[in-house]
N, C-alpha and C positions, 0 to 999 in steps of 0.2 A: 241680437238682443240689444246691446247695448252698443250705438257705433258712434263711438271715440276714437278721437284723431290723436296721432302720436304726442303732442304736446299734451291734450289732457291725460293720458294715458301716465306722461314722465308726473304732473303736477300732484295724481294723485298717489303714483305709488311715492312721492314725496313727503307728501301729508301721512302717511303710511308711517314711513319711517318715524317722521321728527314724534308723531303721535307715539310707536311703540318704543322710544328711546325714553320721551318723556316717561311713562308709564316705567321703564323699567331702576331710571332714576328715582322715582319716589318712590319703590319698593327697597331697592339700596337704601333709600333716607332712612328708611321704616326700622331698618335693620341693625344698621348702624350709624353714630351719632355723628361720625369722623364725617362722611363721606356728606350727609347735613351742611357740616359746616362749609364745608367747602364748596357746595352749590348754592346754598339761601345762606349767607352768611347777612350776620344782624347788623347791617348800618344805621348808625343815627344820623340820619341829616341837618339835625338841628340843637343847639346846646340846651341845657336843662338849666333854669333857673333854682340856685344851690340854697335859697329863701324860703324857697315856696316848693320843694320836693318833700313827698312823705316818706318813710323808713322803708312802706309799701313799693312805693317809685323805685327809690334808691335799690334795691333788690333786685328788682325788675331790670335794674341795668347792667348789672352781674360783671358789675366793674370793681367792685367791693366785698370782703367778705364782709359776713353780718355783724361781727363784731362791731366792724371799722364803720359801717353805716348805722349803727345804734350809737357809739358815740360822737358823731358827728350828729344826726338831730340830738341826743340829749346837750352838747354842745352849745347848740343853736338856742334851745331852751335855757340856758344857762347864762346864757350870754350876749342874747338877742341876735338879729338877724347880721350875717358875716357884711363885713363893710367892703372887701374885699377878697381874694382868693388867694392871697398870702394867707388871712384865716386859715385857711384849711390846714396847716404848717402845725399849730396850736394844737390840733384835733391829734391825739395818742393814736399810734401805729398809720399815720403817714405821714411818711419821710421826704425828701428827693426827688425820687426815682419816682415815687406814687404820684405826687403832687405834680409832676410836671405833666403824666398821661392824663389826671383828673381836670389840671386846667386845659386841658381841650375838648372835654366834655360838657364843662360845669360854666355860668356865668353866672355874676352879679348885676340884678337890676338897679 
């Protein structure tokens, strides 16, 4: 029927494999969120402009609870656009510890 040479023969039951591993990977994701993480984990490649992000963005980056991302835009409105990312110091419920993981996400234009 079909007359494949030993190489094609290894290429495909290769594809075979990687294919049903794939497949069984994203039934694990399905399943559980752990297992998600650890394969598609969510990098940002690029910083977010802390001016010009909406509360909607902010969320989305699930860097922040909601609280701390409602008061930082009401903040923003308050106070007009941050001059720097020492601001963010000013903004209630982040500290140190927050503000230092935040400025590696966050810039000012």
């Amino acid at each position: 029927m079909l007359n494949l040479t030993p190489e094609e023969k290894k290429a495909i039951l290769f594809l075979l494999i990687v294919a049903f591993c794939g497949i069984a990977l994203n039934n694990l994701a399905k399943l559980n969120c752990r297992v998600k993480k650890l394969f598609s984990p969510e990098v940002r490649l690029a910083k977010i402009d802390l001016n010009k992000i909406s509360l909607a963005q902010l969320l989305e980056t699930r860097c922040l609870p909601e609280k701390v991302s409602q008061r930082i835009v009401e903040y923003r409105k308050e106070h007009g656009d941050f001059t720097s990312l020492e601001g963010l110091k000013e903004v209630k419920g982040i500290g140190e510890q927050r503000y230092e993981r935040l400025k590696k996400l966050f810039f000012i234009e």
